[in-house]
Each structure stands twice: as C-alpha cells, then as structure tokens.
MIDOSE-1310 file (N, C-alpha, C; in nm, 2 decimals, decimal comma, always signed):
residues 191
xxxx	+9,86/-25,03/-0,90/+9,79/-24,93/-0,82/+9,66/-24,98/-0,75; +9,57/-25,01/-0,86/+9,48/-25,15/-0,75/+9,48/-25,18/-0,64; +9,60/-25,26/-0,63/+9,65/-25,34/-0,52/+9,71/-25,27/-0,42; +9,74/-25,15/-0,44/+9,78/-25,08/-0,36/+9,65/-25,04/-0,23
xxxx	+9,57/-24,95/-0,34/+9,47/-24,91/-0,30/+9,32/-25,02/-0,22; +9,40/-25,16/-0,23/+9,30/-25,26/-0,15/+9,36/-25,29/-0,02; +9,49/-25,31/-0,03/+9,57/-25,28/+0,09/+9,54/-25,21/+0,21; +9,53/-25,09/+0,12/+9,47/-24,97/+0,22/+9,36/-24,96/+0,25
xxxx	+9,23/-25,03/+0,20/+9,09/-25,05/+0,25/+9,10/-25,14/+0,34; +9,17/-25,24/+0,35/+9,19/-25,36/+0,43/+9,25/-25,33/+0,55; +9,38/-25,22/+0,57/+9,42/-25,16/+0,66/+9,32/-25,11/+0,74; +9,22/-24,99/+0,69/+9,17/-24,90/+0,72/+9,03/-25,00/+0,80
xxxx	+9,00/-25,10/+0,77/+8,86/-25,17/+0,82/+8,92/-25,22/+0,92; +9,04/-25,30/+0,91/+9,13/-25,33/+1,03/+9,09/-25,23/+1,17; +9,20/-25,11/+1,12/+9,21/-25,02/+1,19/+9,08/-24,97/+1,29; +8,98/-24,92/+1,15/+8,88/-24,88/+1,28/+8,81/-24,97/+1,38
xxxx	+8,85/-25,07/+1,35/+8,77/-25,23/+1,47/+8,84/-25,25/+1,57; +8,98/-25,15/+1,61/+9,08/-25,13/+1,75/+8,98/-25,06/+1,82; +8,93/-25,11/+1,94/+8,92/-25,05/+2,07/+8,92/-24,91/+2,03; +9,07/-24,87/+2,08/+9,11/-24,75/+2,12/+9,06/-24,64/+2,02
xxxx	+9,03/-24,73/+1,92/+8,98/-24,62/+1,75/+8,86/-24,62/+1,79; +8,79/-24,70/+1,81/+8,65/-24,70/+1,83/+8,60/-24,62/+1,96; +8,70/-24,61/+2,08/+8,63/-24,54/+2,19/+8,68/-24,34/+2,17; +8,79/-24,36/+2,10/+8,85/-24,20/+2,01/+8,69/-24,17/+1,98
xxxx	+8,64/-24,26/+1,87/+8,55/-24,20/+1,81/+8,42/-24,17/+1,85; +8,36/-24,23/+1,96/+8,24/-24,23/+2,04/+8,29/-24,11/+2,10; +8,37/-24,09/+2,17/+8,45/-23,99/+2,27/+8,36/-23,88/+2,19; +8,47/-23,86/+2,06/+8,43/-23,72/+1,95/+8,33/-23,74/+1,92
xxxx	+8,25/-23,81/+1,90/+8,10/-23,76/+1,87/+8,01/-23,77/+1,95; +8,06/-23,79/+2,10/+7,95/-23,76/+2,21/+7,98/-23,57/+2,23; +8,11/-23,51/+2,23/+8,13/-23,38/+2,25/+8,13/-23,31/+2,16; +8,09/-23,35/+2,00/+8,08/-23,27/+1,88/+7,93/-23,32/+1,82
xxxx	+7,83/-23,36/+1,91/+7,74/-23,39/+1,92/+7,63/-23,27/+1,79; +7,57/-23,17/+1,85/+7,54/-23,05/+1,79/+7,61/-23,05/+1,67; +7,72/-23,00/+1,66/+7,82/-23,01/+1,52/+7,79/-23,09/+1,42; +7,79/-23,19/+1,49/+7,71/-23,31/+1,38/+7,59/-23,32/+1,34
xxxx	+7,52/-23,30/+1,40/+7,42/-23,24/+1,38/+7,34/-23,15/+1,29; +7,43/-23,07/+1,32/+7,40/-22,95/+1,20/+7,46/-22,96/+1,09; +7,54/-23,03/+1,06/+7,61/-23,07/+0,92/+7,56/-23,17/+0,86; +7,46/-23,30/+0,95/+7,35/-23,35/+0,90/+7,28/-23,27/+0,79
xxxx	+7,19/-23,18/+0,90/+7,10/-23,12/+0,84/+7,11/-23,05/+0,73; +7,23/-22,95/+0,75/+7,29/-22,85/+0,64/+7,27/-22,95/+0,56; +7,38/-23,07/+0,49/+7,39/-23,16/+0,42/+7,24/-23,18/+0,36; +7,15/-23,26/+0,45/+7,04/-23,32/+0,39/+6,94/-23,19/+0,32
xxxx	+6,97/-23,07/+0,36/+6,87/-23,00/+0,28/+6,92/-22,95/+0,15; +7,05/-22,96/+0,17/+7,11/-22,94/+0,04/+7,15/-23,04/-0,11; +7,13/-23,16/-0,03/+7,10/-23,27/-0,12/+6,97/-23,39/-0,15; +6,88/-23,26/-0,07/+6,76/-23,36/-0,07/+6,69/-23,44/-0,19
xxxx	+6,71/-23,39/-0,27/+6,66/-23,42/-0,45/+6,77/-23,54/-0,41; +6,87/-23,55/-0,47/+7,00/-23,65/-0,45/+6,97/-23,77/-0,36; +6,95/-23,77/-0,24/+6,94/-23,85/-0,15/+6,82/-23,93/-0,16; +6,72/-23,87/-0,16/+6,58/-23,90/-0,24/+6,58/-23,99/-0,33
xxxx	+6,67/-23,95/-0,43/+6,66/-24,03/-0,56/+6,74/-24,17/-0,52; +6,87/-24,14/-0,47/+6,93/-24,28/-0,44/+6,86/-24,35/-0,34; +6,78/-24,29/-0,24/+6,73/-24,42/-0,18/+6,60/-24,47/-0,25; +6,52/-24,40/-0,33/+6,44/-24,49/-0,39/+6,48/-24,59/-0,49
xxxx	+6,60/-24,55/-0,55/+6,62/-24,65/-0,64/+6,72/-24,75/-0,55; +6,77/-24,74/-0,45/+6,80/-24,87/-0,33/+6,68/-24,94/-0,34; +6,55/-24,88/-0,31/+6,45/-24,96/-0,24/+6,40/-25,01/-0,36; +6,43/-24,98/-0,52/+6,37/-25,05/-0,61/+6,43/-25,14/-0,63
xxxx	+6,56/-25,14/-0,64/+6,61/-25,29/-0,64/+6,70/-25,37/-0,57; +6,64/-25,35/-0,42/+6,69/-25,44/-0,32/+6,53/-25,49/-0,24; +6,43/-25,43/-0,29/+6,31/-25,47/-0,29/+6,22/-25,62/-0,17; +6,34/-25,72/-0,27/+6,29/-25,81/-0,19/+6,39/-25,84/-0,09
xxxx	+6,51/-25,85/-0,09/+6,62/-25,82/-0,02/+6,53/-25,75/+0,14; +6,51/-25,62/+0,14/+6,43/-25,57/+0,23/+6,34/-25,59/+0,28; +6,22/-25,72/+0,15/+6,14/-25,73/+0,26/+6,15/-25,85/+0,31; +6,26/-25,95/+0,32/+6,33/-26,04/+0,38/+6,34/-26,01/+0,52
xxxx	+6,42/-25,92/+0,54/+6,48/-25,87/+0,62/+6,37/-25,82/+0,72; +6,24/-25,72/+0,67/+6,19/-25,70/+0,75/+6,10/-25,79/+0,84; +6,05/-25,94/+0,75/+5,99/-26,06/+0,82/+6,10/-26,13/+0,88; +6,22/-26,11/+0,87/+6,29/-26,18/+0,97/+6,26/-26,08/+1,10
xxxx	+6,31/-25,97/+1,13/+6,31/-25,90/+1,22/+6,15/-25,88/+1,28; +6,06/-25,89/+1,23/+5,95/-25,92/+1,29/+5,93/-26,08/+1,38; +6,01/-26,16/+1,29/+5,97/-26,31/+1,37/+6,11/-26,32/+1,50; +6,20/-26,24/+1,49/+6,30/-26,26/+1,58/+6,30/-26,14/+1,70
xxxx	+6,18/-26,02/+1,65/+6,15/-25,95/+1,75/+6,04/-25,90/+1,81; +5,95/-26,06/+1,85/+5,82/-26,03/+1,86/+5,74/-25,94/+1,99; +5,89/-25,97/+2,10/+5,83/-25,85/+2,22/+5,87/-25,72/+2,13; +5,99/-25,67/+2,13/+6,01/-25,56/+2,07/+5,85/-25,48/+2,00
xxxx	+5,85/-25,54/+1,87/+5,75/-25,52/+1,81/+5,61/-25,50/+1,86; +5,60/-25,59/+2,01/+5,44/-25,57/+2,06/+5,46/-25,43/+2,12; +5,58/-25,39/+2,18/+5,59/-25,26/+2,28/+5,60/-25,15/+2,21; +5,63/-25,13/+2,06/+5,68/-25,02/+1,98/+5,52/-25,03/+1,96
xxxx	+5,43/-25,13/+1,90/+5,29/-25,08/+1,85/+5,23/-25,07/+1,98; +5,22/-25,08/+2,06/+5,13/-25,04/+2,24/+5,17/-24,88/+2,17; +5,32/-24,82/+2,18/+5,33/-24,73/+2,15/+5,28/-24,60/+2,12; +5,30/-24,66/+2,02/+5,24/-24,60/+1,91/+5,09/-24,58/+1,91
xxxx	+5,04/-24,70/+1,93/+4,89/-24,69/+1,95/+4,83/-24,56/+2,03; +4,91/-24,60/+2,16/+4,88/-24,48/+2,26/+4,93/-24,32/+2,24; +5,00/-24,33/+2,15/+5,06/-24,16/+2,08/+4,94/-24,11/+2,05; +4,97/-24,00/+2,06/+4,81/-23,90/+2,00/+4,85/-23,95/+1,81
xxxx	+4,96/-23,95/+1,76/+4,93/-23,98/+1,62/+4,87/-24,11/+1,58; +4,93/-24,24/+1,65/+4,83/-24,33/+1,66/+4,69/-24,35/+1,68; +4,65/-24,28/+1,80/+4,48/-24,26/+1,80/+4,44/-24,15/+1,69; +4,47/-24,08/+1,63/+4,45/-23,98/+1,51/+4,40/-24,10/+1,40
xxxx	+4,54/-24,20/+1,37/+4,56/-24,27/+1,26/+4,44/-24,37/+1,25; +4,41/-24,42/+1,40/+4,29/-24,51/+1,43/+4,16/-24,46/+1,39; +4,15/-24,35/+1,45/+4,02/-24,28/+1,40/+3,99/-24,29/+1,27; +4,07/-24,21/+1,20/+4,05/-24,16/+1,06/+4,04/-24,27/+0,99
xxxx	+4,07/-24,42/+1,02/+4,07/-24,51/+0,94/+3,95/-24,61/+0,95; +3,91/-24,59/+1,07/+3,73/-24,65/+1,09/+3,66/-24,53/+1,04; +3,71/-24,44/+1,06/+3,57/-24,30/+0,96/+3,57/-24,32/+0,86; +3,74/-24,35/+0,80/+3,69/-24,42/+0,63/+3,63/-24,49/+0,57
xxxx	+3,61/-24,59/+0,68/+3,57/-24,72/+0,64/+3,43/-24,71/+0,65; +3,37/-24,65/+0,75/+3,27/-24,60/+0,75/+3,19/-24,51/+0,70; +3,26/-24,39/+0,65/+3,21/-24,32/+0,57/+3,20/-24,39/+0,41; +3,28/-24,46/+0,37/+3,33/-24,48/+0,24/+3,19/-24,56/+0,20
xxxx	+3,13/-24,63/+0,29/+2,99/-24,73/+0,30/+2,86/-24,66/+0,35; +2,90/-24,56/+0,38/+2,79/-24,45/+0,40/+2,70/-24,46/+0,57; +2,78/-24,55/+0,65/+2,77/-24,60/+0,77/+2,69/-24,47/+0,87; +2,58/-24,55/+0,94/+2,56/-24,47/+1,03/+2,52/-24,50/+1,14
xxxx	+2,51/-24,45/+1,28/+2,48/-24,50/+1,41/+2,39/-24,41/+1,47; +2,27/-24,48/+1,49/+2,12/-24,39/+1,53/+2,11/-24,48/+1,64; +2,18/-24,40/+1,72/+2,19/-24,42/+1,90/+2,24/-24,32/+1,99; +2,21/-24,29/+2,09/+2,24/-24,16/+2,17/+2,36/-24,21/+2,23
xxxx	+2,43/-24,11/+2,29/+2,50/-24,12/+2,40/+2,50/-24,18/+2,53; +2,40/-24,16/+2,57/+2,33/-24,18/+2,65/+2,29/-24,32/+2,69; +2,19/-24,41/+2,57/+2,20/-24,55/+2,49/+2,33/-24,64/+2,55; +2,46/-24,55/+2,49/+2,56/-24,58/+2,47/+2,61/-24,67/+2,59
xxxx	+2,61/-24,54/+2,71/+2,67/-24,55/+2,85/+2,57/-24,65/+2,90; +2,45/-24,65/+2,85/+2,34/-24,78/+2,96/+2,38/-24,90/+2,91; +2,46/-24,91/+2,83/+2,50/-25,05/+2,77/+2,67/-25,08/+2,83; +2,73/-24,96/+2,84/+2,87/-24,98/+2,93/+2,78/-25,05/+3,05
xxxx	+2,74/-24,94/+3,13/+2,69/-24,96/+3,24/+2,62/-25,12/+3,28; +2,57/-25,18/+3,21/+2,46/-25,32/+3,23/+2,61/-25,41/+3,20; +2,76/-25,38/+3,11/+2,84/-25,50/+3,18/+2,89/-25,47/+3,28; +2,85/-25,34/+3,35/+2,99/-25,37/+3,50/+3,11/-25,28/+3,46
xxxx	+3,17/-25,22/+3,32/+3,30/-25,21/+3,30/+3,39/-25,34/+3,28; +3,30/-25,44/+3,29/+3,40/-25,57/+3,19/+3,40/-25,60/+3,07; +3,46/-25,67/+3,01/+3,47/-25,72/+2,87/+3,31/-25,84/+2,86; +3,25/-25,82/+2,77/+3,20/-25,97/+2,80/+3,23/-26,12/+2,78
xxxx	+3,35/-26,11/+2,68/+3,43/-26,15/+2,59/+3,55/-26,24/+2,66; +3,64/-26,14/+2,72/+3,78/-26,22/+2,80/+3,75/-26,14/+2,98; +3,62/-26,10/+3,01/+3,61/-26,05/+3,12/+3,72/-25,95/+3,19; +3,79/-25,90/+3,12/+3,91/-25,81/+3,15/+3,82/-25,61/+3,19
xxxx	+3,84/-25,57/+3,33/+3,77/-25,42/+3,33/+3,83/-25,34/+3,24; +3,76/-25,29/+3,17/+3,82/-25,22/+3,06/+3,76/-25,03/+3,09; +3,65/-25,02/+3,20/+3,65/-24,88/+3,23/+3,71/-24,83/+3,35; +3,72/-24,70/+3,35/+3,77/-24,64/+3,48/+3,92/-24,66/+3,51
xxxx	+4,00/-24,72/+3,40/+4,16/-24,79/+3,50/+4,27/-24,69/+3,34; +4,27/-24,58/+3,46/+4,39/-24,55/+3,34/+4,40/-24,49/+3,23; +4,45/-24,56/+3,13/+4,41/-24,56/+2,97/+4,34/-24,64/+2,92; +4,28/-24,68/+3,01/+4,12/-24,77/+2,97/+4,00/-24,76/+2,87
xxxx	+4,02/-24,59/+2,83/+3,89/-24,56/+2,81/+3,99/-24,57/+2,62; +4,07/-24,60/+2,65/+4,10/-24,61/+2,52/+4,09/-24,78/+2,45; +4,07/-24,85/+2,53/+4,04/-24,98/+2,52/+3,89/-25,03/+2,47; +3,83/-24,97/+2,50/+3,65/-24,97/+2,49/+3,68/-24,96/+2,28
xxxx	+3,58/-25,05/+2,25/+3,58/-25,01/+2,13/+3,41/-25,05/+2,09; +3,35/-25,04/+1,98/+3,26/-25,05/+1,96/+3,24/-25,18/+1,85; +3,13/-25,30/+1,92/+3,18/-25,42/+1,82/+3,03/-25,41/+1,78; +3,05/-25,40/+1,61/+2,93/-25,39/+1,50/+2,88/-25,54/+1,46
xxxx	+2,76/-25,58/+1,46/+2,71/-25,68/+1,49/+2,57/-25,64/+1,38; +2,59/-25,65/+1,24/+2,67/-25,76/+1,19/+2,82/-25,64/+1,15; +2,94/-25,75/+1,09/+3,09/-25,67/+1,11/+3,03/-25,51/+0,97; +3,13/-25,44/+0,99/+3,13/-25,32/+0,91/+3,16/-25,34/+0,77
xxxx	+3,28/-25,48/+0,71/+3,31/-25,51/+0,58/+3,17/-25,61/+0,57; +3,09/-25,65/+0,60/+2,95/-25,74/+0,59/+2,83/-25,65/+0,56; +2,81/-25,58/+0,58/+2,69/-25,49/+0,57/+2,70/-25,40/+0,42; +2,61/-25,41/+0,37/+2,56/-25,33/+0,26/+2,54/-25,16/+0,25
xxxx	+2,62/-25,08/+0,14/+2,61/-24,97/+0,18/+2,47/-24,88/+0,21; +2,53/-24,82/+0,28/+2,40/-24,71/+0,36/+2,33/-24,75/+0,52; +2,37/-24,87/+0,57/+2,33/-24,95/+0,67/+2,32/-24,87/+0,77; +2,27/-24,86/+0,92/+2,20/-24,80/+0,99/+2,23/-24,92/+1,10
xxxx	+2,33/-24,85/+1,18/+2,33/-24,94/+1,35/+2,28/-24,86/+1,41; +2,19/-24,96/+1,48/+2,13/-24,92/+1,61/+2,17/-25,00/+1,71; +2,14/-24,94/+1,83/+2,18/-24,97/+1,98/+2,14/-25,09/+1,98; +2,08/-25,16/+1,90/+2,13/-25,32/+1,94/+2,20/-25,41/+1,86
xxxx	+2,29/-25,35/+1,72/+2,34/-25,41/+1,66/+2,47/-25,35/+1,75; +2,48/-25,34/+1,81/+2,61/-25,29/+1,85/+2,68/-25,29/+2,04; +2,78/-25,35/+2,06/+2,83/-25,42/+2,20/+2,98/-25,29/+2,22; +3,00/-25,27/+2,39/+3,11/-25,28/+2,42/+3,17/-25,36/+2,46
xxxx	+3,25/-25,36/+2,39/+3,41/-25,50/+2,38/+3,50/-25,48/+2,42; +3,61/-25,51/+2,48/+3,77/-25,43/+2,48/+3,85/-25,45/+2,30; +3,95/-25,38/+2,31/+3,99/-25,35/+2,20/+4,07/-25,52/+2,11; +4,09/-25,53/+2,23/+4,20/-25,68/+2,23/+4,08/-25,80/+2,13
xxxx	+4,00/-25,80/+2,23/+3,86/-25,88/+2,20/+3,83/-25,88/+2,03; +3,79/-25,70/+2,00/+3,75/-25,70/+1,91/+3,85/-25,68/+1,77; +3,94/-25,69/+1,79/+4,09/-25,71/+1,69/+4,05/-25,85/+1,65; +4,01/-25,98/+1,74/+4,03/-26,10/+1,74/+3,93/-26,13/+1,68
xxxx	+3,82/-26,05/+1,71/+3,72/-26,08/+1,62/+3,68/-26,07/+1,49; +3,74/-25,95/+1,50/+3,75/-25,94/+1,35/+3,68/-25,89/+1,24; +3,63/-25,94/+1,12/+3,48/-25,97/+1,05/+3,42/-26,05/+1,10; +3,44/-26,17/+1,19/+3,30/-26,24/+1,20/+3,20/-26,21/+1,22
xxxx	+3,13/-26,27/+1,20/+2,98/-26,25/+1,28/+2,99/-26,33/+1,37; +2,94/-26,27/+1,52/+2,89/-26,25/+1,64/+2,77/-26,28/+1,65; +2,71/-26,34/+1,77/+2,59/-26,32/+1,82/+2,56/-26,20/+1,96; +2,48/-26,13/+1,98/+2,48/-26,05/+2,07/+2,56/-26,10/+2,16
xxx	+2,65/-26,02/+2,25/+2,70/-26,05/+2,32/+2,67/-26,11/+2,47; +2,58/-25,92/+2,50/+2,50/-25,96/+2,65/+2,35/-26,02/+2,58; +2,32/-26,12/+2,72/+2,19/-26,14/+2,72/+2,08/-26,09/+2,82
C-alpha cells in the first residue's frame, strides 16, 4: 500500500508542473479570487490558536535554518532591500517608528534640548540648505524636510544622564551623513 500511495505523490508533483495544469490553475484563482479570499480568512480566524502554535514551533526549530536564509537573501538582494527600507522609512509607520525610537533613547537618559526654534532655523539657514558633510541640498526639495536630522555633538549613547544640548552642541546634517556617523564624536561642523 506504501508503494502504492508514493506512486501517486510522484504522479501528482509530476502532474501539477504541466503547463496546461499550471495555467488551469492561475486561470481559477485569478476569477475565484474573493472566494479565496474569504476562505483564507474564514479559515485563519478559526484556527488562529492552531496556526499560531505551529508556526512558532517551525520558527523554534528551524531557527537557524531561517536565519541563514535571511543573510543570504539580504547579501543576494542588496537593491531590493535598499528600496523596501527608503520605503518604509517614508511610510507614515516608518517615520512614527523613527520618532518614538530617538524619544526613547532620549527620554530613557533624561535628554534635553534648551534651544528655540527659531535658534534652530538660523543654523539651517547659515548652511544654505546644504549638508556640510557630503554637500547634498537637503531643504526645500520634496521629501527633504524629512532628511534634515539633528547631529548631537557630543553623540546621545556618549553623554551622561540628564545632559542638556544647546544650540551649539548641536548641527544640521542630512540623514545619510548622520547614519554614517554614527556615535562618533565630531567636531563642530560649521565654522
């Protein structure tokens, strides 16, 4: 019986790798589209516990298996990967995620910035809207104003809790710039 029943697995992998089986079946599930859909769903809410459970215990022990897989697909899809995080970045959830994670960082150290607005813009204003850094205009173009970031001088993991930037521990950078930079320490930017 076995042998019977491998036959018929072997048939059946055969089978669906025909052409004609394979365009049958795109055909049907481009026009039963919805249908499927909702049998997804129906399905997943009905076996959510279930499904849940077996994929955590997939991801417990194929673990490394997965995360093989995920550093290969990062080194073999390095445009991919830059265009999905631009993405993302520029989603409203990405700029959410950005924020809340320098407020952390900031708050969690008790960080504060005793400088006006105003301060702020006379320090845009004296580079021009350039970077000082890779000279790239980073105001007025676009989605630019999402590029501007604020480079803390000395870095934010360097400083001692409760610290206190002021307008001159502190530069407009582009975003690129200050990714690269990192924690180092800097020397004022403009002179």
């Amino acid at each position: 019986m076995k042998r019977l029943v491998n036959k018929r697995q072997i048939y059946l992998k055969e089978y669906y790798k025909r052409p004609e089986v394979i365009e049958r079946r795109q055909k049907y599930i481009e026009e039963h589209k919805e249908q499927i859909e909702e049998y997804k769903r129906k399905y997943y809410i009905e076996n959510k516990e279930r499904i849940t459970k077996r994929n955590n215990e997939y991801v417990r022990e194929n673990r490394k298996r997965i995360n093989e897989y995920k550093k290969r697909w990062v080194r073999e899809n390095k445009d991919k990967r830059k265009i999905s995080i631009k993405e993302y970045e520029s989603s409203e959830r990405g700029r959410f995620v950005r924020l809340k994670v320098n407020h952390n960082r900031r708050y969690n150290k008790n960080l504060e910035h005793n400088f006006t607005l105003e301060e702020w813009n006379d320090k845009i204003t004296k580079t021009g809207g350039y970077c000082p850094i890779c000279k790239n205009r980073f105001v007025n173009e676009g989605n630019g104003k999402w590029k501007l970031t604020i480079d803390h001088n000395p870095p934010v993991s360097k400083v001692t809790k409760g610290f206190v930037y002021g307008i001159e521990n502190v530069e407009p950078i582009c975003k690129s710039c200050n990714q690269k930079k990192g924690y180092k320490e800097g020397e004022v930017l403009l002179k």
